[in-house]
N, C-alpha and C positions, 0 to 999 in steps of 0.2 A: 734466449737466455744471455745471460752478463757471463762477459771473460772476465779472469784477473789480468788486467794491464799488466806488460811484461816491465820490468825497470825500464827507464830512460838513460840507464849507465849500470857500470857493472856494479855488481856487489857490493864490492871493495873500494870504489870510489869515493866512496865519502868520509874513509878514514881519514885520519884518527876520531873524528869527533862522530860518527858511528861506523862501528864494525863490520864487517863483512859477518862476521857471526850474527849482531843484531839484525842486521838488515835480512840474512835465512828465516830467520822468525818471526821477524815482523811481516815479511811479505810473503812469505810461502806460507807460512801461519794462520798468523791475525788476520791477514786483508785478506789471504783467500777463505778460511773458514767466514767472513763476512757476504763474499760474493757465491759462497755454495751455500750458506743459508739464506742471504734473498733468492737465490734461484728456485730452491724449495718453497719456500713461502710462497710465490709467485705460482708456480706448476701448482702445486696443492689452490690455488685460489683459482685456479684459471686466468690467469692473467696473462697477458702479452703487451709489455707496454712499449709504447715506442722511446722512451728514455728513460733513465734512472732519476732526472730531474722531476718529470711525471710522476712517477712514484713516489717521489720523497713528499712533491706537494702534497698528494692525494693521503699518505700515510699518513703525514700528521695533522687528519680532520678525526684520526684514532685508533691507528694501524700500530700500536708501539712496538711490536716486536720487527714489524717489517720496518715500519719508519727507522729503530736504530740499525737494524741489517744494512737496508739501504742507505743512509747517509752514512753509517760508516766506514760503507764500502767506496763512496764518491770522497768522503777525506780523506781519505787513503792514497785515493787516486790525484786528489789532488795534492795533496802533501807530496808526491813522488815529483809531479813536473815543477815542484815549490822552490827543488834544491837542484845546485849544478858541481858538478865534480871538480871546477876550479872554479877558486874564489872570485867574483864580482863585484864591481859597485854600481850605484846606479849613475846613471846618466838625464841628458837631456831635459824632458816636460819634466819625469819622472822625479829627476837630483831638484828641480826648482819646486814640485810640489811637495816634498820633504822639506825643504828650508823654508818654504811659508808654513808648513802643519807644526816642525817641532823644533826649526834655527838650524840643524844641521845632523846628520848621519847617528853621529855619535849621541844624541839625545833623544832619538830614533829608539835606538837600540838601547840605552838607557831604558826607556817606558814603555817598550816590549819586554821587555828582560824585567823587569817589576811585574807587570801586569800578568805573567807568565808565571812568575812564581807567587803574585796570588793569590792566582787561583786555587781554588782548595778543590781539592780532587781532580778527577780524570777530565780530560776535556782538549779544548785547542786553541790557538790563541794565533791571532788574523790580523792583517794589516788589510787595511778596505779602503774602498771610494765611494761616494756619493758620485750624480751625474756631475756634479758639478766640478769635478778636483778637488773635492778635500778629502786628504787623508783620516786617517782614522785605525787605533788599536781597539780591537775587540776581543775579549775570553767569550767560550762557550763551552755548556759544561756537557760531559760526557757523549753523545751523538750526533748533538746539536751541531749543523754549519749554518751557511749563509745564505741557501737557496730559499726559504721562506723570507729570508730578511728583504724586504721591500726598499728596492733602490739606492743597493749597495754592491758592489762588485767587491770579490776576495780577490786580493794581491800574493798575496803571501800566507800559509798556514805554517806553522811548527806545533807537534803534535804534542801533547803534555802527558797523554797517559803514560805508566810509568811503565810497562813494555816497552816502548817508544825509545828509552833511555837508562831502563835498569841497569842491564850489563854493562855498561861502559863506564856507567857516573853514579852508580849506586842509587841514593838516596839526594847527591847535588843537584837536583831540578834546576838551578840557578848558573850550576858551572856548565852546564849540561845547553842552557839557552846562552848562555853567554859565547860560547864556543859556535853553536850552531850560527849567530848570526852575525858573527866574524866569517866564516869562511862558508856557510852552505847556502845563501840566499841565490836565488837566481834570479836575477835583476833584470834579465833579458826580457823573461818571463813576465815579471810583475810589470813591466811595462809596456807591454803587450795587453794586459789586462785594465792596465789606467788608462790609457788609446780608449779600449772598449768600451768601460766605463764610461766614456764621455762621448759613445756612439762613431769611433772610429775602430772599425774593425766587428768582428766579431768576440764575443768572452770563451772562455773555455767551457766546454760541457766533456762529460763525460763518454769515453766510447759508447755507441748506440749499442742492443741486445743483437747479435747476429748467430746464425748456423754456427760456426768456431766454439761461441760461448755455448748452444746447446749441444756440444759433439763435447767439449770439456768437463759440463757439465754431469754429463753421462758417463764417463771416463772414471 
């Protein structure tokens, strides 16, 4: 069975621009009622998969109810190692393949920050790579990530549905991305992931199903 991944920083780290309040509910919440009902879905099928990636594939040939359990529980997880508790910029390969995609930071976040708000309805909005280094913003709407997407690696998600950002920002979906990618990007991260992209290193995957997630499971 799938754990819920513990934070990567406390609660309260990502204030101001989300709460220590939002962050109790969104992740003791949302993401875990996400990863206690793939775990049910799963037991009830008899399943034991050796990745949540596996699953996601295999769910969307027509599994809708697991397929969104399961991807929502991997955006979740990946949105959590997305952001870092002190602001960043990028660097290196990383800062130069941002200035060939879109001239410079700021115009960056310009066409995130558009693309983010949008999007109409619930969903997530993704800085990506090709093998090749180029960048790329993409919306996906409600469940959807990027593990079906064919030779693309996600950099970066910020999550749009409006749990996500209720309590803080109300109805500002706009003030709400604009904020976030001033100060929560983990660039560390995302450039670890564009390495990958382009077959250096490994990409991120999702903790594998272990004993722990079936003993919490059951809990």
């Amino acid at each position: 069975m799938f754990a819920l991944p513990d934070l990567p920083y406390a609660f309260d780290a990502l204030e101001p621009v989300i709460s220590d309040n939002t962050m109790h509910f969104h992740h003791d919440k949302h993401h875990a009622t996400y990863v206690k009902t793939l775990n049910e879905l799963l037991e009830k099928a008899g399943k034991s998969p050796a990745s949540l990636e596996d699953v996601i594939r295999e769910a969307a040939k027509g599994e809708k109810k697991l397929f969104n359990n399961a991807a929502q529980a991997w955006n979740h997880s990946f949105f959590w190692v997305s952001m870092a508790s002190k602001a960043e910029k990028p660097a290196g390969e990383l800062d130069t393949a941002i200035s060939q995609a879109f001239g410079d930071l700021a115009t960056l976040k310009t066409k995130f920050v558009e693309e983010g708000v949008g999007h109409f309805g619930s969903g997530w909005v993704w800085l990506l790579s090709d093998k090749s280094g180029k960048l790329e913003i993409r919306s996906t709407h409600d469940a959807e990530d990027l593990v079906n997407h064919e030779g693309v690696t996600p950099l970066l998600v910020c999550d749009l549905w409006e749990h996500a950002y209720y309590l803080d920002h109300q109805n500002n979906r706009k003030g709400f991305l604009e904020a976030w990618f001033d100060a929560l990007p983990n660039w560390s991260f995302a450039a670890k992931q564009f390495a990958a992209a382009r077959g250096q290193g490994e990409v991120w995957r999702h903790p594998a199903p272990s004993e722990a997630g079936a003993r919490a499971a059951a809990s």
